[in-house]
C-alpha positions as CSV (number, residue, x, y, z in Angstrom):
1,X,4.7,-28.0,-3.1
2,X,2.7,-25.6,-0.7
3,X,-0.7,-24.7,-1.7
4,X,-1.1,-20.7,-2.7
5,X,-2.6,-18.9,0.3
6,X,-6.3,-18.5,-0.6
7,X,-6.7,-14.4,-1.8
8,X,-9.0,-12.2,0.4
9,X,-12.5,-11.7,-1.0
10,X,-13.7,-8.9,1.2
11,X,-17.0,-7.4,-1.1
12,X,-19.0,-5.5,2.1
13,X,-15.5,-4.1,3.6
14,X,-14.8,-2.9,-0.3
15,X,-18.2,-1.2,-0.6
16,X,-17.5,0.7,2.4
17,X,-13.9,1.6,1.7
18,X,-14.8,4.4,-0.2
19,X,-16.9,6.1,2.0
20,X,-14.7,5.9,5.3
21,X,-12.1,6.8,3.2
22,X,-14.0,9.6,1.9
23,X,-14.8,10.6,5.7
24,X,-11.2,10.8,6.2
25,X,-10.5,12.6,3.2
26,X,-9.6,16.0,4.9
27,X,-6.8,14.3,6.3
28,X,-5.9,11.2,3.7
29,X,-5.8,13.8,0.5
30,X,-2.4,15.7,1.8
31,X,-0.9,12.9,2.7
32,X,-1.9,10.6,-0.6
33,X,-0.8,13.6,-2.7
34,X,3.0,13.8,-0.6
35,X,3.5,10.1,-1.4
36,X,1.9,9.3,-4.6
37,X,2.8,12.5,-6.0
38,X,6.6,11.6,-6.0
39,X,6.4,8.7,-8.3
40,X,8.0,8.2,-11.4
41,X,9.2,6.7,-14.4
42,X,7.6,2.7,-14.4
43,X,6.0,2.7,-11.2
44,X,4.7,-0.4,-9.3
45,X,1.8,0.3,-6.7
46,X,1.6,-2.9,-4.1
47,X,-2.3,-3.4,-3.0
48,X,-4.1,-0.4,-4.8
49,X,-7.1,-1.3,-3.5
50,X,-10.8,0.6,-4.8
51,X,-7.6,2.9,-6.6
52,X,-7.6,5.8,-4.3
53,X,-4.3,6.9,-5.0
54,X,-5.3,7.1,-8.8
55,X,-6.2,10.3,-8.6
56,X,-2.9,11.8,-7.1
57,X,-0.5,10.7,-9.1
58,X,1.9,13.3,-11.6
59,X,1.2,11.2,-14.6
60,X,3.4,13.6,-16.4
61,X,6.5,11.5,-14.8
62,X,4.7,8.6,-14.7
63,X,5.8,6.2,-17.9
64,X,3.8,3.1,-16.7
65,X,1.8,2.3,-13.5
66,X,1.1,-1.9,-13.1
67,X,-0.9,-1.6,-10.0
68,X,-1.7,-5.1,-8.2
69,X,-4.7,-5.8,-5.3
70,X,-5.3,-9.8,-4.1
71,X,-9.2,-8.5,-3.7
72,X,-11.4,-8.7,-7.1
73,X,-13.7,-6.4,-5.3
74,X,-11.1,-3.9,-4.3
75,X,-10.1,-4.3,-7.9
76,X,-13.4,-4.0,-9.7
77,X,-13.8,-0.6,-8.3
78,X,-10.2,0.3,-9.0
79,X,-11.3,-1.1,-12.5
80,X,-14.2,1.7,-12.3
81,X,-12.1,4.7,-11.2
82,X,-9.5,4.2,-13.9
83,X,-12.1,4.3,-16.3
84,X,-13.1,7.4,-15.7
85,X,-9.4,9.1,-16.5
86,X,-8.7,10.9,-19.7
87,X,-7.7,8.2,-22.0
88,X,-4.0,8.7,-22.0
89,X,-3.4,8.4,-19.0
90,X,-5.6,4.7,-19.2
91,X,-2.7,3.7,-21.6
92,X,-0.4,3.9,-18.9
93,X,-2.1,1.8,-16.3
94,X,-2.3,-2.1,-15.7
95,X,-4.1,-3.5,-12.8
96,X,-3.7,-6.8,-12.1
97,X,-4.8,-9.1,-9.3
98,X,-1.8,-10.5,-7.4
99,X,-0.7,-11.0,-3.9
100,X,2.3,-8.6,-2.9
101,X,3.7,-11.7,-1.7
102,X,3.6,-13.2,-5.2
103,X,4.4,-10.5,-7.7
104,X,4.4,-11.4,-10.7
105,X,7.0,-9.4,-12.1
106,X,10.7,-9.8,-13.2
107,X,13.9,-8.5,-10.9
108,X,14.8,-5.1,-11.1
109,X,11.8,-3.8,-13.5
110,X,10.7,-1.2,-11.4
111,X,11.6,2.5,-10.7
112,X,9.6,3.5,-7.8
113,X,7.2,1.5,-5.9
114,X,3.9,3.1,-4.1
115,X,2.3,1.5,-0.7
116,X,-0.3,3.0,1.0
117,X,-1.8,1.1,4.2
118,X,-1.2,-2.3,3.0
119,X,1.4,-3.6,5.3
120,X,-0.9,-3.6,7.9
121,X,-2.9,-5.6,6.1
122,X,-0.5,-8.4,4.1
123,X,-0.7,-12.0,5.2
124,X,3.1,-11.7,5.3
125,X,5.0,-8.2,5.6
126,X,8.2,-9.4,5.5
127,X,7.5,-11.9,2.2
128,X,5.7,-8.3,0.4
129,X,8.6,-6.1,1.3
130,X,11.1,-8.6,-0.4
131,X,8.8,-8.9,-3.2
132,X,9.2,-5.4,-3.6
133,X,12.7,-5.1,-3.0
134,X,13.2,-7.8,-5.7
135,X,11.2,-6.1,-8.5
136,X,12.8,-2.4,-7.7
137,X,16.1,-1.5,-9.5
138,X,19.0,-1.0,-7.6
139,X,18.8,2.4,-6.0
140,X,14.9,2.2,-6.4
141,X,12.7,4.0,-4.2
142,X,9.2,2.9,-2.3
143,X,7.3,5.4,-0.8
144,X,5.2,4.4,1.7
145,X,2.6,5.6,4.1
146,X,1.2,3.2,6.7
147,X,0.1,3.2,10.2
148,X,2.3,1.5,12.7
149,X,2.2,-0.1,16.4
150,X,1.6,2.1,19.1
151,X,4.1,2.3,22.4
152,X,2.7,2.1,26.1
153,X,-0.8,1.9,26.8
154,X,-2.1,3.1,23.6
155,X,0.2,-0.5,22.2
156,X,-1.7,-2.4,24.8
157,X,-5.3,-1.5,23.7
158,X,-4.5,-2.3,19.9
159,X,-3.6,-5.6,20.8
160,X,-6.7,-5.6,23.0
161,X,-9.3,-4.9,20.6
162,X,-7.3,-6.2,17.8
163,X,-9.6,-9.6,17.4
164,X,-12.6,-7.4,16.4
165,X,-10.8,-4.8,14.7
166,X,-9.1,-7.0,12.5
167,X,-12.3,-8.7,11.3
168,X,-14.5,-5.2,11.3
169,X,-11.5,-4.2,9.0
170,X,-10.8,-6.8,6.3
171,X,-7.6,-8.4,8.3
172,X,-5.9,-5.1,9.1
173,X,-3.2,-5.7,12.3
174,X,-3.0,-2.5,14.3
175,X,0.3,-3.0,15.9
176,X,2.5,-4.0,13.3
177,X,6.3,-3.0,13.3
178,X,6.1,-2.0,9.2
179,X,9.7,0.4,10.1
180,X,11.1,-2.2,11.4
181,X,10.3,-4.6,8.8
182,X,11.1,-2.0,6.2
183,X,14.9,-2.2,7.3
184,X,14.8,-5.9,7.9
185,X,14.1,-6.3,3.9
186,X,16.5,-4.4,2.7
187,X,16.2,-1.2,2.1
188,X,17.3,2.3,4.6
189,X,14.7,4.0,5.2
190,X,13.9,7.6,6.0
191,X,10.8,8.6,8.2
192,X,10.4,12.4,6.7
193,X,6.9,12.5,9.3
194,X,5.6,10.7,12.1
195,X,1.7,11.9,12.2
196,X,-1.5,9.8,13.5
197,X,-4.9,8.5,12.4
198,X,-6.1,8.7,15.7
199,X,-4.9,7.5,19.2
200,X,-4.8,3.4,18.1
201,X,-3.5,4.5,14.5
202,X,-0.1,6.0,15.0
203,X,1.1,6.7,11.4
204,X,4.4,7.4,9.6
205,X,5.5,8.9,5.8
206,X,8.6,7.2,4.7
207,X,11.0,7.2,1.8
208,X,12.8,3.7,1.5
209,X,15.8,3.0,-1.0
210,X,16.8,-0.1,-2.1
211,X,20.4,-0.8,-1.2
212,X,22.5,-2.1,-3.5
């Protein structure tokens, strides 16, 4: 039997999440609320990380959220933020930590499934998407936003600085082909907006359905 993969234990990188992501917010907030905001019925979130998406969700179609992050520290703040929601909406949340290569959930349990930036991050996308997949009922939906691999020049410098990046950034891979491995699981996907981060962090809002 193959040893687990050990889990990421990134505590500085999720001490500064917040506030890089809080610098971003002008940007992040529209785009959280167009994906997370869609969700419903029992919903599955893939690597919620320090729970930024918490706060956008319509829990008024949400019957159940399990939300799963591989980092405890990621998690002990998600652990903070959920706290601090009105108690009903508490009684609909589970965070858990597990791998989004490892889910541990049963076939076809899921409704919707939420990912925001974690694809570029996953130890192995195409193993997380057919986690996903697997737990999603037929005709489920995963809404995802993620920042892809850039074409040309700008394609070239990612993979350039990519070594530093990747360990300033808690393992994040700039040029991955998430669209292509989207399809490659499974599911048909529909890119409703191609947008950016910046020059190196070409980004994309999709709606993927699990085919039957």
């Amino acid at each position: 039997m193959t040893a687990a993969a050990p889990r990421p234990r990134h505590r500085w990188f999720a001490a500064m999440y917040d506030v890089m992501e809080k610098a971003g917010e002008k940007r992040m907030r529209p785009l959280r609320q167009r994906i997370v905001g869609r969700a419903a019925g029992r919903v599955l979130e893939v690597g919620c990380g320090t729970g930024a998406n918490l706060a956008f969700y319509d829990w008024s179609k949400v019957d159940s959220l399990d939300a799963t992050e591989p980092d405890v520290y990621m998690l002990r703040r998600a652990e903070a933020k959920l706290a601090a929601l009105p108690a009903e909406t508490r009684a609909k949340v589970r965070l858990q930590e597990a791998p989004a290569e490892a889910l541990p959930f049963g076939d076809s349990e899921f409704d919707t499934a939420v990912a925001t930036l974690v694809f570029c991050t996953v130890a192995d996308p195409g193993r997380a998407l057919a986690e996903v997949r697997r737990v999603l009922k037929p005709g489920g939906t995963l809404y995802l936003l993620e920042h892809v691999a850039a074409e040309g020049r700008a394609g070239g410098v990612q993979r350039f600085v990519q070594p530093v990046y990747g360990w300033l950034a808690a393992g994040c891979q700039l040029s991955r082909r998430t669209e292509d491995a989207v399809r490659a699981a499974g599911f048909d996907l529909a890119v409703e907006e191609r947008t950016s981060f910046g020059p190196l962090w070409p980004a994309l809002l999709g709606v993927a359905t699990k085919q039957s």
